[in-house]
Each structure stands twice: as C-alpha cells, then as structure tokens.
C-alpha positions in Angstrom: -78.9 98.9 249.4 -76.3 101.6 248.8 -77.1 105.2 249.2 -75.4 108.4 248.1 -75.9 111.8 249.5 -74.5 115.6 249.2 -74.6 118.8 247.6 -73.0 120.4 244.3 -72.9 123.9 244.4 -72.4 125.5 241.0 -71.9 129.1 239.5 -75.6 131.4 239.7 -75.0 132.4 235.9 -74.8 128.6 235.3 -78.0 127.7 237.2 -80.6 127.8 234.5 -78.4 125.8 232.1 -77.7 123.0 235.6 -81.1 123.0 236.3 -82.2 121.6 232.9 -79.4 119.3 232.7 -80.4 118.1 236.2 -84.2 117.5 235.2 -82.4 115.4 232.4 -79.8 113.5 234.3 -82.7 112.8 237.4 -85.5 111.4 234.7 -83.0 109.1 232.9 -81.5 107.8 236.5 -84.8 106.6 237.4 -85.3 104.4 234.5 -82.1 102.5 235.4 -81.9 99.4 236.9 -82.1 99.0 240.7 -82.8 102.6 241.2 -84.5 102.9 244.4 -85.2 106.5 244.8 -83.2 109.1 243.1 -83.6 113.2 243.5 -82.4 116.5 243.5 -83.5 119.8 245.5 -81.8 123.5 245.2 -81.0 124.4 248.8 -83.4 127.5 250.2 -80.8 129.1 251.9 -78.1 128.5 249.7 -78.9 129.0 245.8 -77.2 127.3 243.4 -76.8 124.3 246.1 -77.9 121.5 244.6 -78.4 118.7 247.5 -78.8 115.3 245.7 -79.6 111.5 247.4 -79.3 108.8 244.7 -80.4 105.1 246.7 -79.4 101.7 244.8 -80.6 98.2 245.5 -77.0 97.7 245.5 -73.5 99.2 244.7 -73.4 97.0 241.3 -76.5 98.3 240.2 -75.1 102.1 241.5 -71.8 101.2 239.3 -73.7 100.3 236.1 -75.4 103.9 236.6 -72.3 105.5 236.9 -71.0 103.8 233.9 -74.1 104.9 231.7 -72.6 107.4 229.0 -75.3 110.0 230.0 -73.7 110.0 233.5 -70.3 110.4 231.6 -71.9 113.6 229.8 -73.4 115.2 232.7 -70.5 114.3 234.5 -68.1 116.0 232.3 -70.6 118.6 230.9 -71.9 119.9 234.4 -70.1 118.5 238.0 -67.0 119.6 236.0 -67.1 122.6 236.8 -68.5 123.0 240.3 -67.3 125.6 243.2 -68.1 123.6 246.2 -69.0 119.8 247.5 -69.8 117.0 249.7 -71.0 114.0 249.9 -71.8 110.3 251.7 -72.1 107.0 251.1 -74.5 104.9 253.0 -75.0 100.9 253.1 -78.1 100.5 254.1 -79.5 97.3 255.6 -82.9 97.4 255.3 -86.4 99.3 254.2 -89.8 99.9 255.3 -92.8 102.1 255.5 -92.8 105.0 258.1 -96.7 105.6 257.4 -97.6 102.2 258.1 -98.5 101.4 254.5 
C-alpha cells in the first residue's frame, strides 16, 4: 500500500471557500480506484491547517488519482495558493484490525 500524509495550511479568509472544495475533492477521492482510506481534518490548534492522509492499495492506483482532472482543478484552484506545508510518504507492508474485528 502507499500512504500520504501532511498538512496544508491556507489563508483564514479563504477557509470557507477550502473547506467546500475539500468536502468535494475528499468525496470524489473515495470513489476512485484502490482508495483505501482517504480524509481530511482542520487542526484544533492551528486553524486553517488542514492535516490530510490519503492511503492507496498501491502507488499506481495513487498515480491514476493524481491524474484525475478534478485533482488537477483542486490542485490548481486551491493547494495553489497555500502559506505553509508538509508532508510523507509511506509504503506500507501490510494491514489489519486493531479491535480484533
């Protein structure tokens, strides 16, 4: 599996306009092919931090995401312009219930 994870931070008069595009980007993502798990959270001691983890059943299946011309758009449209940034990449070997189910 391949994993991506990090934060966006992005202007606070833009925040209402990146949360809606994020609701947007997050429920077309999850439709894609070998999406795994895929999410977004606004940081509670940092707003307008957007901490993101996208996870792929593997980095083909995270490259045909990234090519989708919706990622283009909110790519473009909305990471364009943000202040700050980080993020990882993971390969991740293997998967399995913590709870036991």
């Amino acid at each position: 599996m391949h994993a991506i994870t990090g934060y966006l931070d992005f202007r606070p008069e833009e925040r209402d306009e990146t949360v809606a595009a994020i609701e947007a980007v997050t429920a077309r993502s999850r439709k894609d092919a070998g999406c795994v798990d895929y999410w977004w959270s606004e940081d509670l001691e940092q707003p307008c931090r957007f901490r993101f983890f996208e996870c792929w059943e593997t980095k083909d299946d995270f490259d045909a995401h990234q090519a989708q011309p919706y990622e283009h758009v909110f790519m473009t449209d909305h990471v364009s312009r943000i202040v700050g940034a980080d993020a990882h990449v993971f390969s991740i070997v293997d998967r399995r219930s913590a709870v036991g189910g």
